[in-house]
mmCIF file as Biopython writes it, N, C-alpha, C and O atoms, coordinates in Angstrom:
data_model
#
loop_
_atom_site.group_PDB
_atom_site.id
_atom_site.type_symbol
_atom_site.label_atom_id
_atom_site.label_alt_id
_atom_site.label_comp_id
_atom_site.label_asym_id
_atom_site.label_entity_id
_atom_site.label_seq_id
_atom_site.pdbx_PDB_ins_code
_atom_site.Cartn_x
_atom_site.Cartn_y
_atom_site.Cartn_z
_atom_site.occupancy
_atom_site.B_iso_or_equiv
_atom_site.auth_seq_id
_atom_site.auth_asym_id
_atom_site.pdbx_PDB_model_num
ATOM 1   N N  . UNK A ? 1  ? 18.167 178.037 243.508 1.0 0.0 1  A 1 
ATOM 2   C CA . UNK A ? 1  ? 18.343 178.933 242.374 1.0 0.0 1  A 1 
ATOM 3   C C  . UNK A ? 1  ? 19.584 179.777 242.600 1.0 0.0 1  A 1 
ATOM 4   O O  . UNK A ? 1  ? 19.935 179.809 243.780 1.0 0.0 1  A 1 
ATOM 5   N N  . UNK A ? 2  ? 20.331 180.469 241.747 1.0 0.0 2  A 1 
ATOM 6   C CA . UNK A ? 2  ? 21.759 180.861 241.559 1.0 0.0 2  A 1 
ATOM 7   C C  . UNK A ? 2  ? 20.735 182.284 240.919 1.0 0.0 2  A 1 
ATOM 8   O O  . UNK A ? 2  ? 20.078 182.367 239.882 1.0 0.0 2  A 1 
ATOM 9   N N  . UNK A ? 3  ? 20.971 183.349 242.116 1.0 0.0 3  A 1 
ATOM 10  C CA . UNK A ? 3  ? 20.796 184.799 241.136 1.0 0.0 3  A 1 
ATOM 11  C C  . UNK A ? 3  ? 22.503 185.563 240.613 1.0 0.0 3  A 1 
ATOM 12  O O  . UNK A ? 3  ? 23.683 185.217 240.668 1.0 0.0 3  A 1 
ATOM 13  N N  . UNK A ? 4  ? 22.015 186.301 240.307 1.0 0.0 4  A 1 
ATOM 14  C CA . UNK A ? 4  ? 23.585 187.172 240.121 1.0 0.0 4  A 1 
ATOM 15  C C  . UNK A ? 4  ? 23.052 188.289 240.126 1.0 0.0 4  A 1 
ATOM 16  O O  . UNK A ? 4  ? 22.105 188.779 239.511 1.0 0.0 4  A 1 
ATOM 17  N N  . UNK A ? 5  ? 24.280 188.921 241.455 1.0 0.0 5  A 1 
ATOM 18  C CA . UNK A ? 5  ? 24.249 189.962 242.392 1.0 0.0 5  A 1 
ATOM 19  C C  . UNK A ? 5  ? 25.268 191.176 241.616 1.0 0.0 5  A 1 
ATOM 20  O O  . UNK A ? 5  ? 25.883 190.801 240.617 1.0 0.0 5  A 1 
ATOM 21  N N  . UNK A ? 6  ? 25.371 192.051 241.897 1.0 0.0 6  A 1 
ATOM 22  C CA . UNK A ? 6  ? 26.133 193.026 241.203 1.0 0.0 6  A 1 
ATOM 23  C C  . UNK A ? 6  ? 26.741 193.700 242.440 1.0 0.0 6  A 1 
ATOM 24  O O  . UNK A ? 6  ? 25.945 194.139 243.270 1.0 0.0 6  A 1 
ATOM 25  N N  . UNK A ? 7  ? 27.685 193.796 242.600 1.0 0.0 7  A 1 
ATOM 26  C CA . UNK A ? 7  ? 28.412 194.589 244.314 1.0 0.0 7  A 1 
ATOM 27  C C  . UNK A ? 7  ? 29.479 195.828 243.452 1.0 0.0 7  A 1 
ATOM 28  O O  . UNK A ? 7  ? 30.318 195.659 242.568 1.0 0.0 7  A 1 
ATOM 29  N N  . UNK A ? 8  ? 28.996 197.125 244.177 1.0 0.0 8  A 1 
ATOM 30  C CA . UNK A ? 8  ? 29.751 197.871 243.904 1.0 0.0 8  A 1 
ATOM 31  C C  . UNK A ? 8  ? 30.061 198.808 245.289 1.0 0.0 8  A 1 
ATOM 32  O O  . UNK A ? 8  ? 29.417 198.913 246.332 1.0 0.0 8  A 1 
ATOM 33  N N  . UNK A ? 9  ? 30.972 199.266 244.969 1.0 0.0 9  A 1 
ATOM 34  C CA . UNK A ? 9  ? 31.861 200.413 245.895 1.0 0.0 9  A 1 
ATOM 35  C C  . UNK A ? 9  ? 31.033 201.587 246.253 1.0 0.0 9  A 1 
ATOM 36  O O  . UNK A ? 9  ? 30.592 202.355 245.399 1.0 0.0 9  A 1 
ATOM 37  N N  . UNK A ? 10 ? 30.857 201.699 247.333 1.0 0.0 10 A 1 
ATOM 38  C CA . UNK A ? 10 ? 30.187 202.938 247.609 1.0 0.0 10 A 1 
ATOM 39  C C  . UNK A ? 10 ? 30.820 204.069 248.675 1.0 0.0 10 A 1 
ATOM 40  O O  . UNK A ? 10 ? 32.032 203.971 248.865 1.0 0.0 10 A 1 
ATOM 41  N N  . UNK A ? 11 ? 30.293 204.854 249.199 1.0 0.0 11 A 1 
ATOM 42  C CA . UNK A ? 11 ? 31.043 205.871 250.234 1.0 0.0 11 A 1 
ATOM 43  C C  . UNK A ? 11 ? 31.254 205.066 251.733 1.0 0.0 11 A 1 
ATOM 44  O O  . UNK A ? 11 ? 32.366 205.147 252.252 1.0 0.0 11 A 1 
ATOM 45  N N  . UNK A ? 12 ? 30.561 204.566 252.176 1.0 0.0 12 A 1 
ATOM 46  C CA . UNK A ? 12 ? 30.889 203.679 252.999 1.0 0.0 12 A 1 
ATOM 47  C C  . UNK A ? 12 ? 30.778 202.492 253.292 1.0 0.0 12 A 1 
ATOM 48  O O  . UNK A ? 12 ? 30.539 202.145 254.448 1.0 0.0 12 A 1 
ATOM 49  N N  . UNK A ? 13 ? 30.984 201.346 251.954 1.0 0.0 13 A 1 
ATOM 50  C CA . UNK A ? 13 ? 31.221 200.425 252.302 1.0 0.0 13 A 1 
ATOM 51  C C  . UNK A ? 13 ? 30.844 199.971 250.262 1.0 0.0 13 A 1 
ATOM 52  O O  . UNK A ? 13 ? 31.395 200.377 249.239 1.0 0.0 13 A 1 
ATOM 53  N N  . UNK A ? 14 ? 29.829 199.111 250.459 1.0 0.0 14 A 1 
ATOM 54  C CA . UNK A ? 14 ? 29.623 198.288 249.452 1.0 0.0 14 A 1 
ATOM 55  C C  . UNK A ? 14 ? 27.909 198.248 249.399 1.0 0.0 14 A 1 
ATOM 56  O O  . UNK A ? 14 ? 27.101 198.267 250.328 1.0 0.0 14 A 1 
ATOM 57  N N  . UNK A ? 15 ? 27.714 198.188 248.027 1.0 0.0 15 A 1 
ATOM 58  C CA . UNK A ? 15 ? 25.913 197.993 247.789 1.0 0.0 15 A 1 
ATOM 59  C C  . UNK A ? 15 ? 25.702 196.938 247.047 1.0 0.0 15 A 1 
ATOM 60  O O  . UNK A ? 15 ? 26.744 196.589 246.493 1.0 0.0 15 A 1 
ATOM 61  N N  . UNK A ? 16 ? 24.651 196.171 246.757 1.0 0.0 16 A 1 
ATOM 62  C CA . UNK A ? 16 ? 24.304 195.214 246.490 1.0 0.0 16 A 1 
ATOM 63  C C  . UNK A ? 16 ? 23.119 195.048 245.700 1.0 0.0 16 A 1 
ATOM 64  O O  . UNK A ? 16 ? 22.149 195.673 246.128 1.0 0.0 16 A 1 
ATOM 65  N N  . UNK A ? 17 ? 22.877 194.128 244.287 1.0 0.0 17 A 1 
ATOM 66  C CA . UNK A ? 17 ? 21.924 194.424 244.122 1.0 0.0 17 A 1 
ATOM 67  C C  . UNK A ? 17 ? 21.654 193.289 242.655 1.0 0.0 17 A 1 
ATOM 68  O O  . UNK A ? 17 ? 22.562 192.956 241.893 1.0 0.0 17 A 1 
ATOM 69  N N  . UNK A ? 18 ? 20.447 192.918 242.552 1.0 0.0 18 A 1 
ATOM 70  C CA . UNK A ? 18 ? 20.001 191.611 241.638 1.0 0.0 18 A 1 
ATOM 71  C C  . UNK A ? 18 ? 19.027 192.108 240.703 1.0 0.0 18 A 1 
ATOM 72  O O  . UNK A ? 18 ? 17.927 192.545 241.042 1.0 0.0 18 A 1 
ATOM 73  N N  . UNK A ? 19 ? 19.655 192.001 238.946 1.0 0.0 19 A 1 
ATOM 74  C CA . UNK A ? 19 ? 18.706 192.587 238.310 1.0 0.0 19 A 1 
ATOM 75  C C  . UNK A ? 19 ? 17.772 191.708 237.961 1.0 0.0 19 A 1 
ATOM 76  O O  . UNK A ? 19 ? 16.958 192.263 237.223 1.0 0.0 19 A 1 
ATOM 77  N N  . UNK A ? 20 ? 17.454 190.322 238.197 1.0 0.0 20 A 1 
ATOM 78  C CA . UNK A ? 20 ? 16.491 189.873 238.628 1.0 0.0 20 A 1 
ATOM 79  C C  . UNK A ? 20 ? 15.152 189.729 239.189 1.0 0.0 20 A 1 
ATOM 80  O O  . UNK A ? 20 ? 14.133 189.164 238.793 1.0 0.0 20 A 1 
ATOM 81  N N  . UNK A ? 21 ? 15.543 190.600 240.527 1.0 0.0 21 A 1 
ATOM 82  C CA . UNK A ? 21 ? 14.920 190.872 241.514 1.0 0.0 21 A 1 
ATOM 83  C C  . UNK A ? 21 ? 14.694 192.212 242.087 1.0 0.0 21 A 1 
ATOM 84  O O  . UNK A ? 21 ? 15.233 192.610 243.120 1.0 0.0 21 A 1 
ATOM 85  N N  . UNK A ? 22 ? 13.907 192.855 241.397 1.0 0.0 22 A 1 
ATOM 86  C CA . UNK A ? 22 ? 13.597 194.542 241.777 1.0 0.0 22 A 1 
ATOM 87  C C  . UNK A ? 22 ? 13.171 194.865 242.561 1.0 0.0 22 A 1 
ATOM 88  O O  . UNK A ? 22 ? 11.970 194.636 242.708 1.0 0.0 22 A 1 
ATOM 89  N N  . UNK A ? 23 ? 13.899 195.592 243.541 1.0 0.0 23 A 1 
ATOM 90  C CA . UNK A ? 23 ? 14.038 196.096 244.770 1.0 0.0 23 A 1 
ATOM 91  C C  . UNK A ? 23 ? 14.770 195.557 245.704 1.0 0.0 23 A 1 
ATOM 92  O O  . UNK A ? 23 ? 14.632 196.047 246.825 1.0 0.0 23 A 1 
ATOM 93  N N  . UNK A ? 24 ? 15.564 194.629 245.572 1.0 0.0 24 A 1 
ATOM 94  C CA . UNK A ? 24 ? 15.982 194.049 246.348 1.0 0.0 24 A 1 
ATOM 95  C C  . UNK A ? 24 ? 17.302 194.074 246.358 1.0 0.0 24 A 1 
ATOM 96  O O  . UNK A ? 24 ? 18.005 193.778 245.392 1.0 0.0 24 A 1 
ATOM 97  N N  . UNK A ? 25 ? 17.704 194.436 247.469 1.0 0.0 25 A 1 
ATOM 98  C CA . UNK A ? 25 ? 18.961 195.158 247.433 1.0 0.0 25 A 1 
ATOM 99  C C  . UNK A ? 25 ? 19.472 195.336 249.355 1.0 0.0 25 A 1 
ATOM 100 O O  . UNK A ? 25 ? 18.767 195.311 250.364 1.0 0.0 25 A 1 
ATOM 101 N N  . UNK A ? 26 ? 20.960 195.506 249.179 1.0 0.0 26 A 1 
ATOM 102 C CA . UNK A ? 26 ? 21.779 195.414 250.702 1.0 0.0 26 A 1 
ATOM 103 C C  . UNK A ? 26 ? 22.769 196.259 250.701 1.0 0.0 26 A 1 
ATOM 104 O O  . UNK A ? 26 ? 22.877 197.194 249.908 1.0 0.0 26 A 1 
ATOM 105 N N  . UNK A ? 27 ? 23.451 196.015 251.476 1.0 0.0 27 A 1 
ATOM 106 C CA . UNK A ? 27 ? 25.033 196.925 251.746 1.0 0.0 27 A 1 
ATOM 107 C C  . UNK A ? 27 ? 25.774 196.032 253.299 1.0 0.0 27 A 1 
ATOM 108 O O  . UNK A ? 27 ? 25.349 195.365 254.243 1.0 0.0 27 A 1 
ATOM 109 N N  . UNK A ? 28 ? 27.085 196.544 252.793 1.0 0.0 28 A 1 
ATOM 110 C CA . UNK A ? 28 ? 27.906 195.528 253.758 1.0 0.0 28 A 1 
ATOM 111 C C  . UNK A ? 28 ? 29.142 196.739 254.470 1.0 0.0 28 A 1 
ATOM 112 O O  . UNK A ? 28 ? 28.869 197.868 254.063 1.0 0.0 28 A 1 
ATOM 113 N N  . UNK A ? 29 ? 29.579 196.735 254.799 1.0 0.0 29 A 1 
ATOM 114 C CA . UNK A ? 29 ? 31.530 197.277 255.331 1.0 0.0 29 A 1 
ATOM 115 C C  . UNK A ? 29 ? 32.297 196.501 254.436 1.0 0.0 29 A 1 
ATOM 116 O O  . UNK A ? 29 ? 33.156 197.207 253.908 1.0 0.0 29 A 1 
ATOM 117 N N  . UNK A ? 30 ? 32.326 195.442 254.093 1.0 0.0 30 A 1 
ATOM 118 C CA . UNK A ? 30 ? 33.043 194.205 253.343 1.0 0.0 30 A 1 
ATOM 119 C C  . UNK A ? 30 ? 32.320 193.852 252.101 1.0 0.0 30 A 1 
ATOM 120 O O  . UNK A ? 30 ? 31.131 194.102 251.899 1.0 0.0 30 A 1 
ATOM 121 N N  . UNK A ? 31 ? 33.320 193.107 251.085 1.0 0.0 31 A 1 
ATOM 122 C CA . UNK A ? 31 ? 32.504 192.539 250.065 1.0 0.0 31 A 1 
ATOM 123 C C  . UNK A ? 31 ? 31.586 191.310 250.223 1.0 0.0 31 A 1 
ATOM 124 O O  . UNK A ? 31 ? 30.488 191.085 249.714 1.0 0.0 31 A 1 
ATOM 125 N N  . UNK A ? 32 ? 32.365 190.548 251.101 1.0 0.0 32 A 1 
ATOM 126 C CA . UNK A ? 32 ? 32.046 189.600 252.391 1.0 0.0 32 A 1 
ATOM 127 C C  . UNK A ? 32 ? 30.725 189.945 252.895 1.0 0.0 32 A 1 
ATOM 128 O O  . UNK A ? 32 ? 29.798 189.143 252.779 1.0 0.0 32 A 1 
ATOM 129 N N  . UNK A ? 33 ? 30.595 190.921 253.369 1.0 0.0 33 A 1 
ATOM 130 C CA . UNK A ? 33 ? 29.531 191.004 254.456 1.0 0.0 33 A 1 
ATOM 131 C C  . UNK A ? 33 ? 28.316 191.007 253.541 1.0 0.0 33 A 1 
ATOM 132 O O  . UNK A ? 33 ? 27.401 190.220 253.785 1.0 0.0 33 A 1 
ATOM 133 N N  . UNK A ? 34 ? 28.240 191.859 252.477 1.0 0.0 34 A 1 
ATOM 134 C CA . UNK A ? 34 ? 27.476 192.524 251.145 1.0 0.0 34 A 1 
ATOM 135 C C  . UNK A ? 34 ? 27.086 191.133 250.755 1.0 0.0 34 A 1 
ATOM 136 O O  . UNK A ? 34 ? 25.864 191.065 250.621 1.0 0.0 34 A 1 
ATOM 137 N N  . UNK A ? 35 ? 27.479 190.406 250.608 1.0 0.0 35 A 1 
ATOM 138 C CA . UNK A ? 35 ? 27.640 189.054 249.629 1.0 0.0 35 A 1 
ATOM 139 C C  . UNK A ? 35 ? 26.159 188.020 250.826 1.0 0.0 35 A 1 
ATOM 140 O O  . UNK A ? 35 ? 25.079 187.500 250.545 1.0 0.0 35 A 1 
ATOM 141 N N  . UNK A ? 36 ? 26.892 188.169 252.021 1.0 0.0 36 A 1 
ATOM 142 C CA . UNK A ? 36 ? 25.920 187.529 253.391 1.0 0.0 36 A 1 
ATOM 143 C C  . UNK A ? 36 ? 24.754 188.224 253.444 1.0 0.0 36 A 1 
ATOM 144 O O  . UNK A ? 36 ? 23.682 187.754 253.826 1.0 0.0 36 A 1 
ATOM 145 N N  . UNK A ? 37 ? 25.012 189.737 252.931 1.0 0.0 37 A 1 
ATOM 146 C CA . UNK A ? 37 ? 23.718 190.768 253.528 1.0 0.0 37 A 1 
ATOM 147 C C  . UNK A ? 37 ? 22.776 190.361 251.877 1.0 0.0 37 A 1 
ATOM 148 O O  . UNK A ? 37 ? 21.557 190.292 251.718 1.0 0.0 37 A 1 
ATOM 149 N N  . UNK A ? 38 ? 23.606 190.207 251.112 1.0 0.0 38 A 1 
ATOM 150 C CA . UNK A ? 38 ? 22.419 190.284 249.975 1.0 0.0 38 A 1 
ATOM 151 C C  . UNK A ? 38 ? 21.711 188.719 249.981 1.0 0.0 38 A 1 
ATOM 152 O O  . UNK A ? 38 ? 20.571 188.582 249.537 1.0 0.0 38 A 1 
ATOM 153 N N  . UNK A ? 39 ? 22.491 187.539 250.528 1.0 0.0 39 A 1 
ATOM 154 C CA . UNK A ? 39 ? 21.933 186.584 250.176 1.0 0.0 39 A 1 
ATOM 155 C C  . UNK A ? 39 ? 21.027 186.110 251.560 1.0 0.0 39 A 1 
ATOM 156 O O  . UNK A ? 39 ? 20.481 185.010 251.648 1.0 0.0 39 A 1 
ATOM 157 N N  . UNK A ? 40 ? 20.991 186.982 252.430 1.0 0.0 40 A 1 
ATOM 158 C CA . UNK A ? 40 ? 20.112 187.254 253.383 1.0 0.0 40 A 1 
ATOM 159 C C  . UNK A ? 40 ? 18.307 187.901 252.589 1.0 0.0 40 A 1 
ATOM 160 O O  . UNK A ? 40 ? 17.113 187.621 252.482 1.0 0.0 40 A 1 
ATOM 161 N N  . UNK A ? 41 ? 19.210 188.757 252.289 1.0 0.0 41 A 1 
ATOM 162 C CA . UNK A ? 41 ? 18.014 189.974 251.690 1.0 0.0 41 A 1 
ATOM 163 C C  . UNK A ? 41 ? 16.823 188.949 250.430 1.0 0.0 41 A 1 
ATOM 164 O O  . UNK A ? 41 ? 15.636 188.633 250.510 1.0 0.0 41 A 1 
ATOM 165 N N  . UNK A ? 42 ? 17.724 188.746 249.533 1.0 0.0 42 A 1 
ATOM 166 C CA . UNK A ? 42 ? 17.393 187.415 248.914 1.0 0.0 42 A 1 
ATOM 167 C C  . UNK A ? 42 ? 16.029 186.623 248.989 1.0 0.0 42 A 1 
ATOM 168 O O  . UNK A ? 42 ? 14.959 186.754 248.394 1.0 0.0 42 A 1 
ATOM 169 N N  . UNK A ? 43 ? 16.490 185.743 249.964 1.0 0.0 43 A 1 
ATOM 170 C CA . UNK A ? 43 ? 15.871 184.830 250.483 1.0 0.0 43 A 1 
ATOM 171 C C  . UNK A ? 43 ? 14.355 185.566 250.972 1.0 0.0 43 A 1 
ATOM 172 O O  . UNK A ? 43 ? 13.199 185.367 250.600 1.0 0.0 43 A 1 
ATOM 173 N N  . UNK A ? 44 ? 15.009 186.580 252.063 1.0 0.0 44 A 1 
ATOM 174 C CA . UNK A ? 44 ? 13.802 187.635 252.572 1.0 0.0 44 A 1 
ATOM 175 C C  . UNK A ? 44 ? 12.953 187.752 251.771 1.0 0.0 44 A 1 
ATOM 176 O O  . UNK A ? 44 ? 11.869 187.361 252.204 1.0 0.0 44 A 1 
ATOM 177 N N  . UNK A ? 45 ? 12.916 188.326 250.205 1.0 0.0 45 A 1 
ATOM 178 C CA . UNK A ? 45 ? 12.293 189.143 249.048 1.0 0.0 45 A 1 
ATOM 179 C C  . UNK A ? 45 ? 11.561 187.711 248.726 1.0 0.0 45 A 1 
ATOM 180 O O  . UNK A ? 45 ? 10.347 187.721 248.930 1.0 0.0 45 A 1 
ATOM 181 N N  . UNK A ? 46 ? 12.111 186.509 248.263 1.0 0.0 46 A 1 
ATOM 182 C CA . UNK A ? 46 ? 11.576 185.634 247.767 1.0 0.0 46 A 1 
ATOM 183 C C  . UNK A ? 46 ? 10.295 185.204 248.552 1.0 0.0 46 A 1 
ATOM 184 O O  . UNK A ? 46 ? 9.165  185.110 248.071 1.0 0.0 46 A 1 
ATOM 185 N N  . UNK A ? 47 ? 10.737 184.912 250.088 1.0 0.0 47 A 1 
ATOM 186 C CA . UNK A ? 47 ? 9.432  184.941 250.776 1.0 0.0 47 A 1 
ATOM 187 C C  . UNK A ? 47 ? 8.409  186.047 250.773 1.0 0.0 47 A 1 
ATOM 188 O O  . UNK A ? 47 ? 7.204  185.822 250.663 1.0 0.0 47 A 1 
ATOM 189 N N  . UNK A ? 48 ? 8.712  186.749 250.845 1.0 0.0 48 A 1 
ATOM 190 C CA . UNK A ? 48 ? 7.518  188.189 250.694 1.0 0.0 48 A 1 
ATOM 191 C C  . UNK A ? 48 ? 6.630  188.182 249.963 1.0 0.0 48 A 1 
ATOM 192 O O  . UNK A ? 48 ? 5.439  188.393 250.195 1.0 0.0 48 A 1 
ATOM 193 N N  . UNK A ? 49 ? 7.607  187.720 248.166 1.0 0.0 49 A 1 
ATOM 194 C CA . UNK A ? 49 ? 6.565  187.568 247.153 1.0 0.0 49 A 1 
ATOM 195 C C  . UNK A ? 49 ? 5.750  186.362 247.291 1.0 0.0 49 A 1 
ATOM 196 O O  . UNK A ? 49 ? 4.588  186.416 246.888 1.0 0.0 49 A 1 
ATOM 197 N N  . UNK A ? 50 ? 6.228  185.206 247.840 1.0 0.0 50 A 1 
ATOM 198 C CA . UNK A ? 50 ? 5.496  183.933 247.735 1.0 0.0 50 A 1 
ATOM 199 C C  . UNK A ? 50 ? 4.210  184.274 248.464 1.0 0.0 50 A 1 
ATOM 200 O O  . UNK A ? 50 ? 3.087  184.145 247.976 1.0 0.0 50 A 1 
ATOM 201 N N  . UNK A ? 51 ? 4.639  184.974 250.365 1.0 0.0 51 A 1 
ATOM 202 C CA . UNK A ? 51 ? 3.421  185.301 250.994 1.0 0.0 51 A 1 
ATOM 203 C C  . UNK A ? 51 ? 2.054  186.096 250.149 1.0 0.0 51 A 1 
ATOM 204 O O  . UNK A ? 51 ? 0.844  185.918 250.294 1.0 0.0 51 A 1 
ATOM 205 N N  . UNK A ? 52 ? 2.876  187.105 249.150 1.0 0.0 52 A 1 
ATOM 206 C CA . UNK A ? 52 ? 2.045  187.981 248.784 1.0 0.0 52 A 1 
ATOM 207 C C  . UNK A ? 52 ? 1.027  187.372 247.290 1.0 0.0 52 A 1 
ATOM 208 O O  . UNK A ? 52 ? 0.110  188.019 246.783 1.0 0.0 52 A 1 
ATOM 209 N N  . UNK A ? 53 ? 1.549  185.876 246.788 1.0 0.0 53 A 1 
ATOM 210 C CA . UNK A ? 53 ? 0.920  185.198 246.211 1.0 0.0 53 A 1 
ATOM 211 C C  . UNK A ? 53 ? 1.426  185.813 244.477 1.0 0.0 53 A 1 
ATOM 212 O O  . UNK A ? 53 ? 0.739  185.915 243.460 1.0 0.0 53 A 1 
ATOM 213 N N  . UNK A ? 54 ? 2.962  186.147 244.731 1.0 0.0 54 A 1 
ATOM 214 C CA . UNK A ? 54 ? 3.306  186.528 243.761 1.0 0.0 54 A 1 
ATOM 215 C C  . UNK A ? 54 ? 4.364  185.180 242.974 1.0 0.0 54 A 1 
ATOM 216 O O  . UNK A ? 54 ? 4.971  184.580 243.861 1.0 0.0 54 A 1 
ATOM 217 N N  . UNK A ? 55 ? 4.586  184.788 241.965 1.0 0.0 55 A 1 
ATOM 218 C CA . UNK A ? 55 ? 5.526  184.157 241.291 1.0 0.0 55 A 1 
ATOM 219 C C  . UNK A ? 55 ? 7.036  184.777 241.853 1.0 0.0 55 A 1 
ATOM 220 O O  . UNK A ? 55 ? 7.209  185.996 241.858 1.0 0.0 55 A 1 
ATOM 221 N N  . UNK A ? 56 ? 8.112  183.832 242.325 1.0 0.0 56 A 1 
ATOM 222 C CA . UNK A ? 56 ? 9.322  183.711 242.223 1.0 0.0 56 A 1 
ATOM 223 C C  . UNK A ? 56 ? 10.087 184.225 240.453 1.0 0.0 56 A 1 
ATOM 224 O O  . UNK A ? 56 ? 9.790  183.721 239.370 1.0 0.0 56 A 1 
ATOM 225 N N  . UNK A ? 57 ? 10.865 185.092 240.654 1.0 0.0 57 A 1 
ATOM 226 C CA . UNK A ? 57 ? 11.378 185.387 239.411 1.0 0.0 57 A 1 
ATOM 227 C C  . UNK A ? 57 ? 12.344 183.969 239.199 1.0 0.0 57 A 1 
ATOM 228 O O  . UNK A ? 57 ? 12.802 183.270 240.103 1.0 0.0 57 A 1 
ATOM 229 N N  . UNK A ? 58 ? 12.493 183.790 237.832 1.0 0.0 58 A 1 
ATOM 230 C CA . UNK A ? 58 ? 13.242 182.406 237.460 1.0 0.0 58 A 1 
ATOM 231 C C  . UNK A ? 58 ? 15.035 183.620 237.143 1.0 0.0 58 A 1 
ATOM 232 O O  . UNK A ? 58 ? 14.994 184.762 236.684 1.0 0.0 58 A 1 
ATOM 233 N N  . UNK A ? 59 ? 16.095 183.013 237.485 1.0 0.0 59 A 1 
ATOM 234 C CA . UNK A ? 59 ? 16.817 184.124 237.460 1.0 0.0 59 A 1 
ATOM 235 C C  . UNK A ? 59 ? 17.377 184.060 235.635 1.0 0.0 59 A 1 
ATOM 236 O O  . UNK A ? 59 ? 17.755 183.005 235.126 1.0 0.0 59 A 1 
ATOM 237 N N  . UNK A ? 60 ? 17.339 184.986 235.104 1.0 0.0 60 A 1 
ATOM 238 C CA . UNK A ? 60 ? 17.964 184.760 233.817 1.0 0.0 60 A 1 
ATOM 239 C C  . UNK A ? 60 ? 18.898 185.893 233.543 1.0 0.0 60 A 1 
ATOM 240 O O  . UNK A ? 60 ? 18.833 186.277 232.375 1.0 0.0 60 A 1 
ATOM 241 N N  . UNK A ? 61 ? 19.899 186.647 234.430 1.0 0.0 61 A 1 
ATOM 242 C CA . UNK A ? 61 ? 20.940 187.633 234.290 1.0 0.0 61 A 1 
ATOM 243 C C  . UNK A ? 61 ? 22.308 186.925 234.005 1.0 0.0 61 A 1 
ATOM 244 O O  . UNK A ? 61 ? 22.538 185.844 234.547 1.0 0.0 61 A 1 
ATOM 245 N N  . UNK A ? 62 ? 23.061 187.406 233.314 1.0 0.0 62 A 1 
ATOM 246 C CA . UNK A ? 62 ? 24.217 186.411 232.858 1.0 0.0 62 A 1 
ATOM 247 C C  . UNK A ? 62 ? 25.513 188.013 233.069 1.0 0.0 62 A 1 
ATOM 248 O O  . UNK A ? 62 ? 25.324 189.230 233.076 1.0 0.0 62 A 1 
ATOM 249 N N  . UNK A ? 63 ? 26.471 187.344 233.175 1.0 0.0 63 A 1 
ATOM 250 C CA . UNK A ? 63 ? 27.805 188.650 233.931 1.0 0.0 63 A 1 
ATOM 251 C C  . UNK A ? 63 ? 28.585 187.911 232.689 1.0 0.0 63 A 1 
ATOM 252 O O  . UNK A ? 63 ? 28.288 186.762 232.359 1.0 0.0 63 A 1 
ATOM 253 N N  . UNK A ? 64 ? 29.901 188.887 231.843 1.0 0.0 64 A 1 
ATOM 254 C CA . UNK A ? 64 ? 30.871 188.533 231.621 1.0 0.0 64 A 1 
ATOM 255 C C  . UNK A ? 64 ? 31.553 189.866 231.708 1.0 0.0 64 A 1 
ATOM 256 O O  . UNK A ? 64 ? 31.013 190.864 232.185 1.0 0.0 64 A 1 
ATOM 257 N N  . UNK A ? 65 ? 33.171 189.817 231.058 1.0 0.0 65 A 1 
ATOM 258 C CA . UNK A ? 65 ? 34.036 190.574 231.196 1.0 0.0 65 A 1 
ATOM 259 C C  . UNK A ? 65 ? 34.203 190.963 229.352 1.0 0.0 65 A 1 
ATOM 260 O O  . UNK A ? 65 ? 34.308 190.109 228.471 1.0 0.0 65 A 1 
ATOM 261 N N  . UNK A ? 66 ? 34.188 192.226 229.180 1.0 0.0 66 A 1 
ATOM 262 C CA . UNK A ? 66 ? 35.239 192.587 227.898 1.0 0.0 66 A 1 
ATOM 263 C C  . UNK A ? 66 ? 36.613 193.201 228.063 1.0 0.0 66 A 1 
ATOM 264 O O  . UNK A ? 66 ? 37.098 194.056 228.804 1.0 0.0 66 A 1 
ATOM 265 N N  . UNK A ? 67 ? 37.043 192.441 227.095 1.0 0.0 67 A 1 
ATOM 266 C CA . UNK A ? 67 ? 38.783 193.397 227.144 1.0 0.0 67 A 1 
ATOM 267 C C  . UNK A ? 67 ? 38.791 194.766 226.408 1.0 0.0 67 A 1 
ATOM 268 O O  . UNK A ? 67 ? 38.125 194.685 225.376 1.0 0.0 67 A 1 
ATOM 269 N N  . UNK A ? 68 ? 39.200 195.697 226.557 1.0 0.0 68 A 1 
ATOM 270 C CA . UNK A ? 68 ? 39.419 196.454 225.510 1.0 0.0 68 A 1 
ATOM 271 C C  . UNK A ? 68 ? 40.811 197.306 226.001 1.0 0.0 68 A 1 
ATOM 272 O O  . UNK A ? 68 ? 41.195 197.478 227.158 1.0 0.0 68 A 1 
ATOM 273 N N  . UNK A ? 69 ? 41.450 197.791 224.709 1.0 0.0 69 A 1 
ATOM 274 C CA . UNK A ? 69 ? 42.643 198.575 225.319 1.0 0.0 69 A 1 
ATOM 275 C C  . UNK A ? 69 ? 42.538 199.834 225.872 1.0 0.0 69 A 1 
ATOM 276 O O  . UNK A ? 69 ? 41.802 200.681 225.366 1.0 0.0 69 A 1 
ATOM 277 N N  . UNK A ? 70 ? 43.486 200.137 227.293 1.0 0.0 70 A 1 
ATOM 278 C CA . UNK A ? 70 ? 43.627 201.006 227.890 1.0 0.0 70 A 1 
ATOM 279 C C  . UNK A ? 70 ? 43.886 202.625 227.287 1.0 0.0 70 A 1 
ATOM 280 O O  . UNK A ? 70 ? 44.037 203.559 228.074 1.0 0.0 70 A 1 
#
């Protein structure tokens, strides 16, 4: 499955986070690292819920860009 992660800038470093998947969330030094730490975290959350006899969220978040003038 393909979630989509949202990475933003923070005070020291980068945060991470899937509106998908509530609560589940990371942080990195790098966008890099954020990207490893969330798809770590991820995986983690998915097992948790399975153990806990919960349904896997199916991912349905979609990202684009608007233009607008400066």
């Amino acid at each position: 499955m393909k979630y989509l992660i949202v990475i933003e800038k923070s005070e020291t470093g980068f945060s991470a986070y899937s509106p998908d998947l509530p609560g589940c969330v990371s942080t990195g030094s790098t966008v890099e690292e954020t990207e490893r730490n969330m798809h770590d975290a991820i995986e983690f959350h998915m097992d948790g819920l399975r153990a806990e006899g919960y349904d896997v969220p199916v991912p349905t978040s979609r990202s684009s860009y608007v233009e607008v003038a400066a």
